[in-house]
MARGUKE-964520 format. One record per residue: residue in three letters; residue number from 1; x, y, z of N, C-alpha, C in turn. Coordinates in pm, 1 decimal, padded with zeros to 6 digits, always signed. Layout:
N
["ALA", NUM, [X, Y, Z], [X, Y, Z], [X, Y, Z]]
...
This chain:
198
["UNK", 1, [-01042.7, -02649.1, -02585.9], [-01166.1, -02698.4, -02650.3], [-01286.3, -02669.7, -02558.6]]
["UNK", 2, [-01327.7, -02604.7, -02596.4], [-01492.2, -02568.1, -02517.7], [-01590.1, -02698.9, -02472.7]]
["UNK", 3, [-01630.5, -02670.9, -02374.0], [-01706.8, -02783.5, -02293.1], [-01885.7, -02794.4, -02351.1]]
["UNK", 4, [-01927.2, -02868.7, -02441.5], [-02052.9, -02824.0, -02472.8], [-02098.5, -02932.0, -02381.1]]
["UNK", 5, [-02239.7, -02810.4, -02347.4], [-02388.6, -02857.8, -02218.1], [-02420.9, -02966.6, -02317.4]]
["UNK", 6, [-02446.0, -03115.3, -02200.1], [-02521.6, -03242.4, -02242.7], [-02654.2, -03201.3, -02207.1]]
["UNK", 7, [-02748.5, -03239.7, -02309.0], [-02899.4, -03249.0, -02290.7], [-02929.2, -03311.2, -02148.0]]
["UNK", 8, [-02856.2, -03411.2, -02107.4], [-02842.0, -03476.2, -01938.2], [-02843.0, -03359.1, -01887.6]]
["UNK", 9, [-02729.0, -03254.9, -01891.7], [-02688.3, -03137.2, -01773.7], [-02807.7, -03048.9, -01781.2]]
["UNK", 10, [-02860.8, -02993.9, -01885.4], [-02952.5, -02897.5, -01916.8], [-03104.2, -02950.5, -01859.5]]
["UNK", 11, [-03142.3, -03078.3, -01913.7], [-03278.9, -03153.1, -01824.5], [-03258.3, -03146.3, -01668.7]]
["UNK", 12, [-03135.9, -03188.7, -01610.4], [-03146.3, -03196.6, -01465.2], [-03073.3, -03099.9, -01384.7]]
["UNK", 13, [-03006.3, -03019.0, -01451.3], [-02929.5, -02911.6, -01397.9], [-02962.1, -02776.8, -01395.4]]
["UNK", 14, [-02916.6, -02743.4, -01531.8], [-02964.7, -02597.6, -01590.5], [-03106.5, -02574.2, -01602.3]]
["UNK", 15, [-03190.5, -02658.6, -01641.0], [-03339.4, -02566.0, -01663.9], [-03381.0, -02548.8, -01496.1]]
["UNK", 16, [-03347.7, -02664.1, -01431.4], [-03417.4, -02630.8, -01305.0], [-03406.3, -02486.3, -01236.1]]
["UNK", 17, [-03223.2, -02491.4, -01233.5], [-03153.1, -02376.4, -01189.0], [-03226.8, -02251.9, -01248.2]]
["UNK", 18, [-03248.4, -02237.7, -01381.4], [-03257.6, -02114.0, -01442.6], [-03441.1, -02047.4, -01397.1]]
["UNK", 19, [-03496.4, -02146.7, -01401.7], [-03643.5, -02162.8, -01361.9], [-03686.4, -02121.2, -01225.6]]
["UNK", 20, [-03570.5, -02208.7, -01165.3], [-03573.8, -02143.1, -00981.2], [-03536.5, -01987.3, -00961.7]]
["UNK", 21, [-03417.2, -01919.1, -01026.2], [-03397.4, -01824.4, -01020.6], [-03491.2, -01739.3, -01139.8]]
["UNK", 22, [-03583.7, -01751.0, -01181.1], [-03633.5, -01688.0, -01250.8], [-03783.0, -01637.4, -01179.9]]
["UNK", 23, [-03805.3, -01740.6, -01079.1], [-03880.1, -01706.7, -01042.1], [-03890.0, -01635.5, -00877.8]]
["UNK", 24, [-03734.8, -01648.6, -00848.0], [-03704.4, -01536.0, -00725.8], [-03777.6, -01426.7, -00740.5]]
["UNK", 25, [-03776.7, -01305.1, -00834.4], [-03821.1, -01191.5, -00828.4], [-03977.0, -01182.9, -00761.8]]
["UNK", 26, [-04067.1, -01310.3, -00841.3], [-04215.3, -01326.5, -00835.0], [-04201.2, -01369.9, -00628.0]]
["UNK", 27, [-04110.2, -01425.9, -00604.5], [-04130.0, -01430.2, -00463.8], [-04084.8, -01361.8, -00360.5]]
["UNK", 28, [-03982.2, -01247.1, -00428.3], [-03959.6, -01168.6, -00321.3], [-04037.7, -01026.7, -00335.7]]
["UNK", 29, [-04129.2, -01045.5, -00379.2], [-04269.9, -00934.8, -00484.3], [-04373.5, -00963.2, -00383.0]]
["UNK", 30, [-04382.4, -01116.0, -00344.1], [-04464.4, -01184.6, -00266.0], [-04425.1, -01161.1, -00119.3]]
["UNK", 31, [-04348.5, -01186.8, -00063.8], [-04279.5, -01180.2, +00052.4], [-04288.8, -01039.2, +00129.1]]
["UNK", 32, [-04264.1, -00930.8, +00005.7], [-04283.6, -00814.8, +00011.1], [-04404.5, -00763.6, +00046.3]]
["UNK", 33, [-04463.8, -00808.5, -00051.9], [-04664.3, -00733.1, +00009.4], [-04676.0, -00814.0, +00117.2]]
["UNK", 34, [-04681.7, -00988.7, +00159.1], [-04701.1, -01038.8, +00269.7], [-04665.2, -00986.9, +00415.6]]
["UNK", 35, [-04526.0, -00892.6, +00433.9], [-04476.1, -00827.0, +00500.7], [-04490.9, -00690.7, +00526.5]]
["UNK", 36, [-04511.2, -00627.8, +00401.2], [-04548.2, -00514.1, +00370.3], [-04418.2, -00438.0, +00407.6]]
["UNK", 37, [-04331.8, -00434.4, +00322.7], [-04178.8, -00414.2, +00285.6], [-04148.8, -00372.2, +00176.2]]
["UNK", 38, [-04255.5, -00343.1, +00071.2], [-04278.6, -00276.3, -00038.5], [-04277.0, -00111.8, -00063.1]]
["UNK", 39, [-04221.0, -00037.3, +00075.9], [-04224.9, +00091.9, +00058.3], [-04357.8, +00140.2, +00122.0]]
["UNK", 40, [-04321.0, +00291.1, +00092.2], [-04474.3, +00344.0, +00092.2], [-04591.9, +00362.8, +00007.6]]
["UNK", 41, [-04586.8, +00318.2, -00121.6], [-04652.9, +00297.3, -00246.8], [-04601.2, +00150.1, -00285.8]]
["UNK", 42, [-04665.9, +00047.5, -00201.4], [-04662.1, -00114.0, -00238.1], [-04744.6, -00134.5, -00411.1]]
["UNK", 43, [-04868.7, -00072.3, -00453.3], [-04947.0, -00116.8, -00517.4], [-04789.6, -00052.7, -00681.8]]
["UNK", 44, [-04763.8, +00069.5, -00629.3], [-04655.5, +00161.2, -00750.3], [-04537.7, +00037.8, -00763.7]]
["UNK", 45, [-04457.3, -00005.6, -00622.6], [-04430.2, -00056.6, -00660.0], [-04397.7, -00231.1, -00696.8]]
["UNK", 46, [-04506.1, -00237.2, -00686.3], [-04518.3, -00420.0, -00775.3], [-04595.6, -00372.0, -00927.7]]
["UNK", 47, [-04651.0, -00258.4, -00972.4], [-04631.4, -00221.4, -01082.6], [-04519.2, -00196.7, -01157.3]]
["UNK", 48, [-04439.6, -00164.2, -01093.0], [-04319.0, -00108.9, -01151.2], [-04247.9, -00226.0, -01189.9]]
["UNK", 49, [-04188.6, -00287.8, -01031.6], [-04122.3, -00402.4, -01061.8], [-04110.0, -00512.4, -01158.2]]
["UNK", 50, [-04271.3, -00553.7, -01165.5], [-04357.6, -00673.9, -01269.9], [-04321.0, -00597.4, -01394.0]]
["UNK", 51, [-04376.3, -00476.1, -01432.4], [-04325.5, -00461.2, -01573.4], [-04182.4, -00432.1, -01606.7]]
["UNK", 52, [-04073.8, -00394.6, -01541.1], [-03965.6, -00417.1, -01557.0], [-03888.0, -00545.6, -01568.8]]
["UNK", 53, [-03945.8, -00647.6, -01460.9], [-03918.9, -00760.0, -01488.1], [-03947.0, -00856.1, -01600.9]]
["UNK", 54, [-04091.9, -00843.5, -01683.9], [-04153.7, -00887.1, -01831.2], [-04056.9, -00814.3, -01858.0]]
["UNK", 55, [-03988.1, -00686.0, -01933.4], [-03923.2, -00666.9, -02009.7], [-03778.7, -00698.9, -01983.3]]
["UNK", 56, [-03686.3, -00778.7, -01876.9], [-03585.8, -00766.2, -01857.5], [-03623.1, -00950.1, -01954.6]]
["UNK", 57, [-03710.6, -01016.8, -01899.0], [-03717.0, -01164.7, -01982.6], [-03745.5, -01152.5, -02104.5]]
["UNK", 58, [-03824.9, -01006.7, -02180.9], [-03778.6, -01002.0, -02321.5], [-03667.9, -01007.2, -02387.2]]
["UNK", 59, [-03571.8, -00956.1, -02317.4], [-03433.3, -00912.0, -02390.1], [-03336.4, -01003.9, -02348.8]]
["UNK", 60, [-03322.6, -01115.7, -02239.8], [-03295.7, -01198.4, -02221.4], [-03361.4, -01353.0, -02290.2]]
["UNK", 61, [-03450.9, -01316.8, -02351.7], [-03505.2, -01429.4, -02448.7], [-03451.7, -01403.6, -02597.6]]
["UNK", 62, [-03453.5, -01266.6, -02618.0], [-03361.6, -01223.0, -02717.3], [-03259.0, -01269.7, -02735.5]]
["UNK", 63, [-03158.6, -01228.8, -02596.8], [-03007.3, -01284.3, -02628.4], [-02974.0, -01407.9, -02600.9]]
["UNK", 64, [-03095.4, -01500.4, -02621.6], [-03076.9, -01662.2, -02601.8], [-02983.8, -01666.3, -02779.0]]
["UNK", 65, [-03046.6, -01640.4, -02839.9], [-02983.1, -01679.3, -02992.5], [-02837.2, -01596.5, -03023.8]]
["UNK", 66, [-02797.1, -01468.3, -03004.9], [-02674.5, -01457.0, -03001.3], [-02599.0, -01491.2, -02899.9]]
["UNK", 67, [-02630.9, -01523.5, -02763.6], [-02519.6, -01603.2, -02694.3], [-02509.4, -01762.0, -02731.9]]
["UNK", 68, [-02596.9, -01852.5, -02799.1], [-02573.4, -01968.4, -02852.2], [-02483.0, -01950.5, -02995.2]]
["UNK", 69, [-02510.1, -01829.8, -03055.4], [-02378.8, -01818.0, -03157.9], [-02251.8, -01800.6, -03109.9]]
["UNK", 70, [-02203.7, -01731.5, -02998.8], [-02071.5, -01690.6, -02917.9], [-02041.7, -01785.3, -02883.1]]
["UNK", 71, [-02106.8, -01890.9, -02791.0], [-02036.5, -01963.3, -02747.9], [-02041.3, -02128.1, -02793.9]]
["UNK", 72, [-02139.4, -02130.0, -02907.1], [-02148.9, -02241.6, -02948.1], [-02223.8, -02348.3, -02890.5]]
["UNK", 73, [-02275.1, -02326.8, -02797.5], [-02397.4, -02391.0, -02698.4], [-02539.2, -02390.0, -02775.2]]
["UNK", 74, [-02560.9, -02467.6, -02836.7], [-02708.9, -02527.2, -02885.1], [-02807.3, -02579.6, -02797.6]]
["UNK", 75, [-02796.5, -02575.8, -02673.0], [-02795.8, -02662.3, -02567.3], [-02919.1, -02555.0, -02549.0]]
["UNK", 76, [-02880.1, -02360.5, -02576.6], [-02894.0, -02297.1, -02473.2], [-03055.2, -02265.0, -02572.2]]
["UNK", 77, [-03079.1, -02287.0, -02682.0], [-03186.9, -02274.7, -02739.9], [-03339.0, -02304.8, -02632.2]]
["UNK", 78, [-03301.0, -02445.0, -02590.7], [-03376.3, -02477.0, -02493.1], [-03435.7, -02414.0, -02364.1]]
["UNK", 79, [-03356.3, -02317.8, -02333.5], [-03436.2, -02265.8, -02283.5], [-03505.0, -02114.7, -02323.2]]
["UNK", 80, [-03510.9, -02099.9, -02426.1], [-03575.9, -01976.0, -02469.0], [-03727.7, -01952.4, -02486.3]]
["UNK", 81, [-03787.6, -02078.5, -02503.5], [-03927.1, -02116.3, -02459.4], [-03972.0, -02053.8, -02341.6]]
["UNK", 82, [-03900.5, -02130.9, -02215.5], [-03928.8, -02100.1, -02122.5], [-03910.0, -01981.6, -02041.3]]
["UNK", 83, [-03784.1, -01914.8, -02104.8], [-03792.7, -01756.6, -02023.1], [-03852.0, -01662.3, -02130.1]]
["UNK", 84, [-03903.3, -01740.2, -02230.8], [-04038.3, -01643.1, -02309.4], [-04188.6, -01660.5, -02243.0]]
["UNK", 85, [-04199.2, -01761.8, -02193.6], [-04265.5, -01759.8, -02091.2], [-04338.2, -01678.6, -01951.6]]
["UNK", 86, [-04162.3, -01688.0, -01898.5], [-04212.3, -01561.2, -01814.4], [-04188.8, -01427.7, -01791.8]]
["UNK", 87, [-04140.4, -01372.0, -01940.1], [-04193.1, -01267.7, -01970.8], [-04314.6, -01259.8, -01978.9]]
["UNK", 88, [-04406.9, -01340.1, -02027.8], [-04507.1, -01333.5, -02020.4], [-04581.7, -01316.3, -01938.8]]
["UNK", 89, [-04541.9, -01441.3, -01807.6], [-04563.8, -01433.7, -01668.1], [-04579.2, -01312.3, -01594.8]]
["UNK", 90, [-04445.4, -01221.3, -01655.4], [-04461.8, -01116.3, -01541.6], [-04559.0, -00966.3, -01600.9]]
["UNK", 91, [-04522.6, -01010.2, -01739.8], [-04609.5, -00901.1, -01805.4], [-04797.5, -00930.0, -01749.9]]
["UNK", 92, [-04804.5, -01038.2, -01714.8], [-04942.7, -01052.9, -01641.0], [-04950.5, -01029.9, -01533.1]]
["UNK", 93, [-04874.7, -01055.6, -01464.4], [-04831.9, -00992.6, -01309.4], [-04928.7, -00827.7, -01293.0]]
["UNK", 94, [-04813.6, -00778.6, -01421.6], [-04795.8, -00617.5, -01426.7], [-04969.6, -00609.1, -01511.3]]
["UNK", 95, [-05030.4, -00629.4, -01529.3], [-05088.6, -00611.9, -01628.2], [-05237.3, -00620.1, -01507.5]]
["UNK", 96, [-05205.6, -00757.4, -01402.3], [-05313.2, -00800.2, -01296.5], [-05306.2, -00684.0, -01153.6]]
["UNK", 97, [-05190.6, -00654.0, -01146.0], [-05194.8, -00550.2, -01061.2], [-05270.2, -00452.3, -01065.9]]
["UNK", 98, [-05257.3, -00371.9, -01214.6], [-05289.7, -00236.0, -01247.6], [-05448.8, -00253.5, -01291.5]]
["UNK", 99, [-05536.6, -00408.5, -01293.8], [-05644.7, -00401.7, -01276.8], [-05709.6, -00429.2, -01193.1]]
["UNK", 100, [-05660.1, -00498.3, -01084.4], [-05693.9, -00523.5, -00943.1], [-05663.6, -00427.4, -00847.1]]
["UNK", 101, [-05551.8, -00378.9, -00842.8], [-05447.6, -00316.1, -00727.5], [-05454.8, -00140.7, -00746.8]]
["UNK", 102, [-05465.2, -00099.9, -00902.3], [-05494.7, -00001.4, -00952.4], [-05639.0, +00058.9, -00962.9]]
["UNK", 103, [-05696.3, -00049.7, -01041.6], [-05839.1, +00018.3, -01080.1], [-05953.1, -00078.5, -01011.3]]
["UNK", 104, [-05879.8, -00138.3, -00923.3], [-06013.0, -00246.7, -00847.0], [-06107.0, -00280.3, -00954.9]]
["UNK", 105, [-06093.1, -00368.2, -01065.3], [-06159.5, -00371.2, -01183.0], [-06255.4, -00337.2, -01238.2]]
["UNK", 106, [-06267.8, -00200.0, -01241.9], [-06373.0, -00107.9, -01283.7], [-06314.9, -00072.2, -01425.7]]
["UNK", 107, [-06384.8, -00201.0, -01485.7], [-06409.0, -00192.3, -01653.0], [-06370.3, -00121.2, -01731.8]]
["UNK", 108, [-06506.4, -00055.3, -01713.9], [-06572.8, +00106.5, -01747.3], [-06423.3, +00197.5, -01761.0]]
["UNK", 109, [-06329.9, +00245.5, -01620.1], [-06255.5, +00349.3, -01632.5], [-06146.0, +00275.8, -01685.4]]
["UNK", 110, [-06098.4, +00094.4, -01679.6], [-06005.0, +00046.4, -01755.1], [-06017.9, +00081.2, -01910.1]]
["UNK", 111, [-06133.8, +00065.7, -01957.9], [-06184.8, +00052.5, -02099.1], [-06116.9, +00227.0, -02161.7]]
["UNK", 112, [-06173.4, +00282.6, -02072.7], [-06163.7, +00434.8, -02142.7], [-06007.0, +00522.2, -02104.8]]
["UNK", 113, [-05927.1, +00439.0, -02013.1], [-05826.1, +00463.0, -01986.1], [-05686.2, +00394.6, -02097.2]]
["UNK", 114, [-05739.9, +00323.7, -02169.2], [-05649.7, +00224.3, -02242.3], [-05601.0, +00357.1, -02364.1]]
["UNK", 115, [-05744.6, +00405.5, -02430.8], [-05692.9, +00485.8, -02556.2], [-05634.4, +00644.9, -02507.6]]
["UNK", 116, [-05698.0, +00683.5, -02383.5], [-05659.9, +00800.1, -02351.2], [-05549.5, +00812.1, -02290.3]]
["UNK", 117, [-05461.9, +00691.3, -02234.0], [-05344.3, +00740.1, -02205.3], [-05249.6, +00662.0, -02263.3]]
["UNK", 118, [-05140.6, +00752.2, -02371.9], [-05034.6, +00677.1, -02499.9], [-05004.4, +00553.5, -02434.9]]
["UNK", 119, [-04915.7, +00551.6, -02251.3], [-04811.9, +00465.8, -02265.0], [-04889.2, +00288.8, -02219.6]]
["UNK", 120, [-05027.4, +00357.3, -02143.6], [-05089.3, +00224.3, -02154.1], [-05175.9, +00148.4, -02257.9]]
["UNK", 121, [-05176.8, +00299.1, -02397.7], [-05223.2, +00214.8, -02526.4], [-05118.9, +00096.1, -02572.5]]
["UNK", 122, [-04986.2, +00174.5, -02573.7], [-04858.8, +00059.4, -02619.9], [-04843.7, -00061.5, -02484.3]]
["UNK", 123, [-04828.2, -00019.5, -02372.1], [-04839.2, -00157.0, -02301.3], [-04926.2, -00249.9, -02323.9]]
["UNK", 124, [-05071.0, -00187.6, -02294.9], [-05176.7, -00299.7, -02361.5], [-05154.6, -00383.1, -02464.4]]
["UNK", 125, [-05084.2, -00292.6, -02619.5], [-05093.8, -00347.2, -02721.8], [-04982.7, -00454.4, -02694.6]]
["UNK", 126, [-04904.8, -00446.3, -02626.5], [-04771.3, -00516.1, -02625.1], [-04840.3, -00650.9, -02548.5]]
["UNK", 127, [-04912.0, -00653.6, -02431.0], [-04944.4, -00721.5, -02418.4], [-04991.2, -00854.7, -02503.2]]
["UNK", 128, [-05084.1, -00781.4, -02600.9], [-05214.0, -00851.0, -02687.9], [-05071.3, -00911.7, -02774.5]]
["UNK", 129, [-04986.9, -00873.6, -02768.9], [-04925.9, -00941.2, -02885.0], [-04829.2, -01066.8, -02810.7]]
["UNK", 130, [-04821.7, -01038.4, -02687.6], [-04756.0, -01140.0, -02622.6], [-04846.0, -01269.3, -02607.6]]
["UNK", 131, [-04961.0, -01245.7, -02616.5], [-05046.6, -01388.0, -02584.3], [-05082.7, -01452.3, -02657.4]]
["UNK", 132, [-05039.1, -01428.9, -02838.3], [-05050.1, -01578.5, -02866.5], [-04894.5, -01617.6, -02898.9]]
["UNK", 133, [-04837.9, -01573.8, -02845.4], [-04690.6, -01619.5, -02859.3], [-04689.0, -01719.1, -02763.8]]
["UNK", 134, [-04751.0, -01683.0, -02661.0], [-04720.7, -01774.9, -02508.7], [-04846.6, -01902.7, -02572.6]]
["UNK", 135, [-04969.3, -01846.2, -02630.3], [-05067.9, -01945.1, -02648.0], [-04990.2, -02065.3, -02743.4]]
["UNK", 136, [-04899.9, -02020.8, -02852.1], [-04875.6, -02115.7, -02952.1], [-04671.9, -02158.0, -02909.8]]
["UNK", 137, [-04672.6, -02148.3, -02801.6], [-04528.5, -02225.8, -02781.3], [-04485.6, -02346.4, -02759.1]]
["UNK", 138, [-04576.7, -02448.7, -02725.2], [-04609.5, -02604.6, -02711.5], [-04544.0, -02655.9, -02866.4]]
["UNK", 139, [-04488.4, -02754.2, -02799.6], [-04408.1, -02800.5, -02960.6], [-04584.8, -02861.6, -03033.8]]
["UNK", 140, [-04670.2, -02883.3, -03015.6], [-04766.3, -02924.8, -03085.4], [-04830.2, -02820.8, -03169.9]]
["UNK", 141, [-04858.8, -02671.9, -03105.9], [-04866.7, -02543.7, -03201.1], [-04748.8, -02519.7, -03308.8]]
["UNK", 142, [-04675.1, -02557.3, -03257.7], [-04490.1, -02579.1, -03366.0], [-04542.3, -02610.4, -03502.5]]
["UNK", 143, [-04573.2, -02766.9, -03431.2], [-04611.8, -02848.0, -03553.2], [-04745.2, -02793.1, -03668.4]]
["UNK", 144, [-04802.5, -02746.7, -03579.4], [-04978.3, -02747.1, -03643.7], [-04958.6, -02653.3, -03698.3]]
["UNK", 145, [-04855.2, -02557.4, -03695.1], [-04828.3, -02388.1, -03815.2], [-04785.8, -02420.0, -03830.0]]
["UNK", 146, [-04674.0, -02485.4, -03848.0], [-04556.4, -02486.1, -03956.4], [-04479.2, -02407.3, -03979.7]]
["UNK", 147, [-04468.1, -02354.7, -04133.9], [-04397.9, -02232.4, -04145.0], [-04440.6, -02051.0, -04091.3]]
["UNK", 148, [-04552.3, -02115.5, -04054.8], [-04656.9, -02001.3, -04002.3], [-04610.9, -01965.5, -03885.2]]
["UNK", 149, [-04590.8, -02049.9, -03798.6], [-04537.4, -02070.8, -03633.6], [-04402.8, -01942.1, -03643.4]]
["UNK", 150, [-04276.2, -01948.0, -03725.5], [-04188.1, -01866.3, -03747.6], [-04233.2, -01715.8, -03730.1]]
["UNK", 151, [-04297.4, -01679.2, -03860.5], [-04373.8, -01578.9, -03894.2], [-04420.4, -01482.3, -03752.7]]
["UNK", 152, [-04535.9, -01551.8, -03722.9], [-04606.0, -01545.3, -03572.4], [-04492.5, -01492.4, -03454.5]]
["UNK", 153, [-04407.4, -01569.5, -03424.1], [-04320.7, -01587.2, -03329.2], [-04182.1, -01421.2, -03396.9]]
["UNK", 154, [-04217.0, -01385.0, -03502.8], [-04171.2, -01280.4, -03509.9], [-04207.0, -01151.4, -03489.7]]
["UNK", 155, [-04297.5, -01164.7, -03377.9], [-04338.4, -01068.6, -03279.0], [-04266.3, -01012.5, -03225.8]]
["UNK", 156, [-04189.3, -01145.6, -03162.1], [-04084.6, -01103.8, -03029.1], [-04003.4, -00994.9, -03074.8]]
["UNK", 157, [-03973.4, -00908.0, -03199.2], [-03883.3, -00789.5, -03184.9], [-03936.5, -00724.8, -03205.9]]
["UNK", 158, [-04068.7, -00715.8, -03200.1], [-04197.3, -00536.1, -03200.6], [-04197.1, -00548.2, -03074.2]]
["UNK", 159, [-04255.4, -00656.2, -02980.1], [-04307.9, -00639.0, -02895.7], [-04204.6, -00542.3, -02733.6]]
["UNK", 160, [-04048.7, -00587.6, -02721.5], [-03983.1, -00527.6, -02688.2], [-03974.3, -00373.2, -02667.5]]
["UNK", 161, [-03999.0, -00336.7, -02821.2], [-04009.4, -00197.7, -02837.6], [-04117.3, -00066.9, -02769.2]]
["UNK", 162, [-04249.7, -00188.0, -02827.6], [-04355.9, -00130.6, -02721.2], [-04360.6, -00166.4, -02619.0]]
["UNK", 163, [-04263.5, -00207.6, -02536.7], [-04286.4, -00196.2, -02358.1], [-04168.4, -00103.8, -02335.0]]
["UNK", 164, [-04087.5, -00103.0, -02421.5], [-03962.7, +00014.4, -02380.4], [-04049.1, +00156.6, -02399.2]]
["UNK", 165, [-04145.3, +00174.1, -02533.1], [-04230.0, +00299.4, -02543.7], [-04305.9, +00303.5, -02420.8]]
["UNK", 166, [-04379.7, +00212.8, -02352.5], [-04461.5, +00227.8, -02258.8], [-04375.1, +00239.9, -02192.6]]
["UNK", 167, [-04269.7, +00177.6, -02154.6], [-04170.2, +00301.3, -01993.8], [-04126.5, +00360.3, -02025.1]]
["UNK", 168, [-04099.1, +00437.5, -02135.6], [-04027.4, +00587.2, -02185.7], [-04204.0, +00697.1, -02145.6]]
["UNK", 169, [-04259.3, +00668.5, -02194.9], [-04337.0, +00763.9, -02123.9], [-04476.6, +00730.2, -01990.9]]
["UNK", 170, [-04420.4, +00659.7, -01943.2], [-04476.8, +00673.5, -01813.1], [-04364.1, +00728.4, -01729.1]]
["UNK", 171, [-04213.0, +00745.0, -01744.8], [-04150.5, +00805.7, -01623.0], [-04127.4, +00911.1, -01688.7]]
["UNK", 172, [-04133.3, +00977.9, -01858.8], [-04174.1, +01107.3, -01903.9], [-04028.6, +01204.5, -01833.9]]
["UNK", 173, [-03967.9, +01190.6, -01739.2], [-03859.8, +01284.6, -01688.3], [-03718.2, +01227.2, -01702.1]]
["UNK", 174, [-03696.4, +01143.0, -01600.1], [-03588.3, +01053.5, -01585.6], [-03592.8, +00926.9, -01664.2]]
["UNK", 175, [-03515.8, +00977.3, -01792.4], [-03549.2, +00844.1, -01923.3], [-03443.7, +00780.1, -01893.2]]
["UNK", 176, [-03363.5, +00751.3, -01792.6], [-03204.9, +00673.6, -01830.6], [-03222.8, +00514.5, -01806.2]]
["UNK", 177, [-03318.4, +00447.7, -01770.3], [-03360.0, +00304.0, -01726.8], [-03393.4, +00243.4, -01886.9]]
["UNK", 178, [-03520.2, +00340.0, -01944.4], [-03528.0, +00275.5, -02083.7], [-03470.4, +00317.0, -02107.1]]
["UNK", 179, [-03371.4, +00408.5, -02167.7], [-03289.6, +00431.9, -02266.5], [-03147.5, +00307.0, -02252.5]]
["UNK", 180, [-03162.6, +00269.4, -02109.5], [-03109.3, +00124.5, -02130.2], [-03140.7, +00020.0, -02200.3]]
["UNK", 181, [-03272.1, +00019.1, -02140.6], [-03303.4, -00106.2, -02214.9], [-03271.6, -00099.8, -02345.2]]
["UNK", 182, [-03297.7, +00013.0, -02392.0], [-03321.1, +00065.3, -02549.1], [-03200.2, -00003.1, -02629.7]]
["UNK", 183, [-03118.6, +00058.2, -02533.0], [-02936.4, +00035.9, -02607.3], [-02908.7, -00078.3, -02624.0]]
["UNK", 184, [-02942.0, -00203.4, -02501.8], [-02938.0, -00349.7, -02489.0], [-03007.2, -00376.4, -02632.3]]
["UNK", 185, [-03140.7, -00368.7, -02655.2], [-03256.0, -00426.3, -02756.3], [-03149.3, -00355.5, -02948.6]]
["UNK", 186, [-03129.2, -00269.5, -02927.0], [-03004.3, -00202.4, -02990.6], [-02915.7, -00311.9, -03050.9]]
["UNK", 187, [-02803.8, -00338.4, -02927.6], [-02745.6, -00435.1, -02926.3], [-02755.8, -00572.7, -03027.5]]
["UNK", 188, [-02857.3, -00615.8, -02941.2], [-02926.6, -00723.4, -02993.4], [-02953.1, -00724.3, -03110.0]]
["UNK", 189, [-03023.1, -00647.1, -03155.1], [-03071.8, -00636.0, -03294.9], [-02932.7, -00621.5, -03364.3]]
["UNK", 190, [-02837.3, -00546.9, -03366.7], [-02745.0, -00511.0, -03394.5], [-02621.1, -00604.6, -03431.1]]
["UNK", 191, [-02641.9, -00711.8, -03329.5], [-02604.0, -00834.0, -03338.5], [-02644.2, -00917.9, -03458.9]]
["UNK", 192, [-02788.2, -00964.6, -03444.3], [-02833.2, -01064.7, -03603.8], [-02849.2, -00970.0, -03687.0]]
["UNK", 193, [-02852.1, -00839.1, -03699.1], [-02840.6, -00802.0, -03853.5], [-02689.7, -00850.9, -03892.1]]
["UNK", 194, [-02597.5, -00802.3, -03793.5], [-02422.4, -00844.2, -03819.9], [-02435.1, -00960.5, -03883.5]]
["UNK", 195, [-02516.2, -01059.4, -03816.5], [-02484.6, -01253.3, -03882.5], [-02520.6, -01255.0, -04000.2]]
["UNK", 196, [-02689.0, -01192.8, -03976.4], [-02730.0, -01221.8, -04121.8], [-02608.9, -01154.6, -04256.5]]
["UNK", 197, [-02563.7, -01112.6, -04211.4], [-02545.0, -01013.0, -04335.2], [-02386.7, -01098.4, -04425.5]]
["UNK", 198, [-02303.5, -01146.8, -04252.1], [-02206.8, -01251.7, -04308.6], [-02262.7, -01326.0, -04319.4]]
């Protein structure tokens, strides 16, 4: 008989745990530039890292709902809020770098750089679509849309796509990282069409 998580274990156990380790990456990112242990292209890579990391908490916010079907853990819903979150988190990370660290915030060449180059039109856009997801996740935005809130929140499987497009062509040579991700998001999807369909 399977052991289901008490709301007790998950409040004082699991979210902490999952929260602490979620936010390792953001401190050894930190630790890194503080030290300067980041390689020889520090600014390349905490770009890199940050947006790999937003998209590794997309697809892991994803498979919050088919691993609560596998294993029967309702428990695990709970935290899908929160590592939608920091996808978000890191997609700002990645997003604060490449206007600070990249373009020392010069507007002007951000502004005209967005449409002229494909993979930071789709990152951008991916962005814009991540922020009112993160804006309306408070169970009080829940309430105040309603059936609208659903709708909205069915972002989360475009938005995946356009950050896998934005790293399929920014590394343009060596595609085998997204074409991971690709297969995972694949997966996934692949998965709730299966449920829906039984």
């Amino acid at each position: 008989m399977p052991i289901t998580i008490s709301q007790r274990a998950l409040r004082l156990c699991i979210k902490p745990l999952v929260f602490t380790l979620s936010l390792l990456p953001f401190v050894w990112l930190l630790a890194g530039t503080m030290s300067d242990t980041l390689g020889t292209n520090p600014v390349e890579t905490l770009t890199h890292e940050t947006g790999e990391w937003a998209l590794r908490f997309l697809l892991i916010t994803l498979a919050i709902t088919p691993l609560r079907q596998l294993s029967g853990q309702s428990a695990l819903l709970r935290l899908r809020r929160m590592l939608g979150l920091f996808a978000f988190f890191y997609a700002m990370l990645h997003f604060i770098t490449y206007v600070w660290l990249d373009q020392f915030f010069d507007w002007m060449e951000i502004l005209a750089d967005i449409p002229r180059r494909p993979f930071i039109t789709v990152g951008f856009l991916a962005l814009l679509l991540l922020v009112p997801l993160a804006l309306t996740s408070t169970n009080s935005m829940m309430k105040r849309l309603g059936r609208r809130w659903k709708t909205l929140h069915k972002l989360v499987y475009i938005i995946p796509v356009l950050a896998i497009l934005h790293f399929l062509w920014l590394v343009k040579a060596d595609t085998r990282e997204p074409a991971i991700y690709f297969a995972v998001f694949l997966l996934l999807m692949g998965f709730r069409a299966w449920k829906q369909r039984r």
